[in-house]
C-alpha positions in Angstrom: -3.7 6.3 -5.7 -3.7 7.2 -2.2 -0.9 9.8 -2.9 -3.7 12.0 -4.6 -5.7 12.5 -1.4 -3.3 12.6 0.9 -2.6 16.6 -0.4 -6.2 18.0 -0.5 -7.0 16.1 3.0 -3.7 16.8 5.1 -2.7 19.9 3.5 -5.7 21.6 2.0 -8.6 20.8 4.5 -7.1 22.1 7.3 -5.9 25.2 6.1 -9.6 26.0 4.6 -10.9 24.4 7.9 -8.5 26.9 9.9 -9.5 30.3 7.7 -13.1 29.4 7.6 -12.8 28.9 11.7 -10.9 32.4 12.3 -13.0 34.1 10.5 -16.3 32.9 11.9 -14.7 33.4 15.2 -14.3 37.3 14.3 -17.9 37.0 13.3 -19.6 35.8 16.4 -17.4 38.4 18.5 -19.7 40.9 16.1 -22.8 39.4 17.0 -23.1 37.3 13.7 -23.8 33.8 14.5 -23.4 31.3 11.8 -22.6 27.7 10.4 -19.4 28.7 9.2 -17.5 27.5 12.7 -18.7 24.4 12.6 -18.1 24.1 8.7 -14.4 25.1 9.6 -14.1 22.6 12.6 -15.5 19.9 9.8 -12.6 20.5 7.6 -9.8 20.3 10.8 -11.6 17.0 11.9 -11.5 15.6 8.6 -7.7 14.2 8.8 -8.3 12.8 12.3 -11.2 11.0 10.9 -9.1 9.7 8.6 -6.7 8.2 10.8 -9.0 6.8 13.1 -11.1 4.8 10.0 -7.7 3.7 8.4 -6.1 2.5 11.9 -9.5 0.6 12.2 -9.3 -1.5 8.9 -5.9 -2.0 9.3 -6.0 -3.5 12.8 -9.0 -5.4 11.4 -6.5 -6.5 8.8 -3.6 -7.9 11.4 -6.5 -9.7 12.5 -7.4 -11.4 9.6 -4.2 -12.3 8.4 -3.2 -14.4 11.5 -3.2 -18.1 11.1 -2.3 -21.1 8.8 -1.7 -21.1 5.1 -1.6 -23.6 2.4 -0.1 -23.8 -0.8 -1.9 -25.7 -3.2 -2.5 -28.9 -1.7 0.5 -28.5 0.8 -0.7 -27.2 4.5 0.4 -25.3 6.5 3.3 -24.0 4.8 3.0 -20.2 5.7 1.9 -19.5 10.0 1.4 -15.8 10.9 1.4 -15.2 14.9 0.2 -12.6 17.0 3.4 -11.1 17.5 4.0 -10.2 13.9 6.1 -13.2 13.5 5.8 -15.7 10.4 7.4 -19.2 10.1 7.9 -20.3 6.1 8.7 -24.4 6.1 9.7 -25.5 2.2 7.1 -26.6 -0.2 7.5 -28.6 -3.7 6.4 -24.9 -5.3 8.4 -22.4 -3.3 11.7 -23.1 -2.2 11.9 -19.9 0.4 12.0 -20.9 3.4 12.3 -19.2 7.3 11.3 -17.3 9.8 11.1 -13.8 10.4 8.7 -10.5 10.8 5.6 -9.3 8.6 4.3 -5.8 8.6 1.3 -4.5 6.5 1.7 -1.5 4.2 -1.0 0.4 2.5 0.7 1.4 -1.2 -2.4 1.0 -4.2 -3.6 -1.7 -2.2 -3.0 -3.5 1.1 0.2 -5.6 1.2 2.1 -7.9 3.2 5.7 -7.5 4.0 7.7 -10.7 4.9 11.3 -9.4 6.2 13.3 -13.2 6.7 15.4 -13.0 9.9 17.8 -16.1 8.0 18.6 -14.1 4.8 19.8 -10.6 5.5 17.9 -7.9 3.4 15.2 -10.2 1.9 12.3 -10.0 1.3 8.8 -11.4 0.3 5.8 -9.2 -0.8 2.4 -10.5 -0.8 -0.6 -9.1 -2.0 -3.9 -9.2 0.2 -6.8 -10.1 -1.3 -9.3 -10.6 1.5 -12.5 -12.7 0.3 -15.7 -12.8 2.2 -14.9 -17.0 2.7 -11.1 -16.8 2.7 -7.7 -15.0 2.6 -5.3 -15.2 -0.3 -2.1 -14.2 -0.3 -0.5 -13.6 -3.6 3.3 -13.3 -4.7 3.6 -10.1 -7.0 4.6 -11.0 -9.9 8.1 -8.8 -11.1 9.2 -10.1 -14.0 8.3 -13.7 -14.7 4.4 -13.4 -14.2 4.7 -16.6 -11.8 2.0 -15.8 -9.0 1.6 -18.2 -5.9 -1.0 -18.0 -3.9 -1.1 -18.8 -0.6 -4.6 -19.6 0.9 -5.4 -19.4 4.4 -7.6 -22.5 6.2 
C-alpha cells in the first residue's frame, strides 16, 4: 500500500509544487501578488514532512520494541537491546535459537527483521502489532498458518 503514495508524493508534488512556485515567482516580478507561492512551496515541503513524521514513528517504534519477551508461559525467551541486538534462548514451542541483529522495515505494515549472526542467511520475520497495554510480536505465517506470538512484559 505504501507503494501507491510514494509516486504522487515524491514524484508528483514536487513537480506541481516547483511549476506552481516559478510561475508565481514571474508573477510577483509583475506586480501580481498572490497565494500561489506559498501553495507551490506547500507541495515541495510536503515530502520533507513526510520524512520527518515517518522517522518519528519509527524511532518511537525502536523504542517500543526494546526489552523482554515471552512465549506463552516461557519468559524471557526473546531480549531486544539498544544496540539493535537480539538474543533468542530455546523454548518448548520454537526451537530457533541465537543471537544476532533486528532492523524494522515498513512494507504493508511495520515489521521486524531478525538477521541470526549463528546461521548464515537466516532469517526471522515478525509482525508488530503494537497494543495500547502491550507489544506482540507475531511469526508470519508462510505456508503452514502456525503463528507464534511473542508478547513483551
Amino acid at each position: 500500500m505504501e507503494a501507491f503514495w510514494i509516486f504522487p508524493l515524491y514524484i508528483i508534488s514536487p513537480l506541481i509544487g516547483t511549476i506552481l512556485t516559478v510561475s508565481s515567482i514571474f508573477k510577483i516580478r509583475n506586480g501580481n501578488t498572490n497565494k500561489t507561492l506559498y501553495i507551490g512551496l506547500g507541495f515541495l515541503a510536503l515530502p520533507l514532512i513526510h520524512l520527518v513524521l515517518v522517522s518519528i514513528f519509527h524511532l518511537n517504534l525502536e523504542n517500543k520494541i526494546v526489552g523482554n519477551y515471552n512465549l506463552g508461559k516461557e519468559k524471557d525467551i526473546l531480549i531486544f537491546y539498544d544496540n539493535a541486538t537480539f538474543t533468542l534462548y530455546k523454548s518448548k514451542q520454537y526451537n530457533n535459537v541465537g543471537k544476532g541483529k533486528w532492523k524494522i522495515e515498513e512494507i504493508d505494515s511495520p515489521i521486524l527483521i531478525l538477521d541470526f549472526d549463528s546461521i548464515k542467511k537466516s532469517e526471522l520475520w515478525l509482525q508488530i502489532e503494537p497494543n495500547q497495554k502491550k507489544n506482540v510480536l507475531k511469526t508470519m505465517p508462510w505456508g503452514n498458518n502456525l503463528s507464534i506470538e511473542f508478547i513483551k512484559k
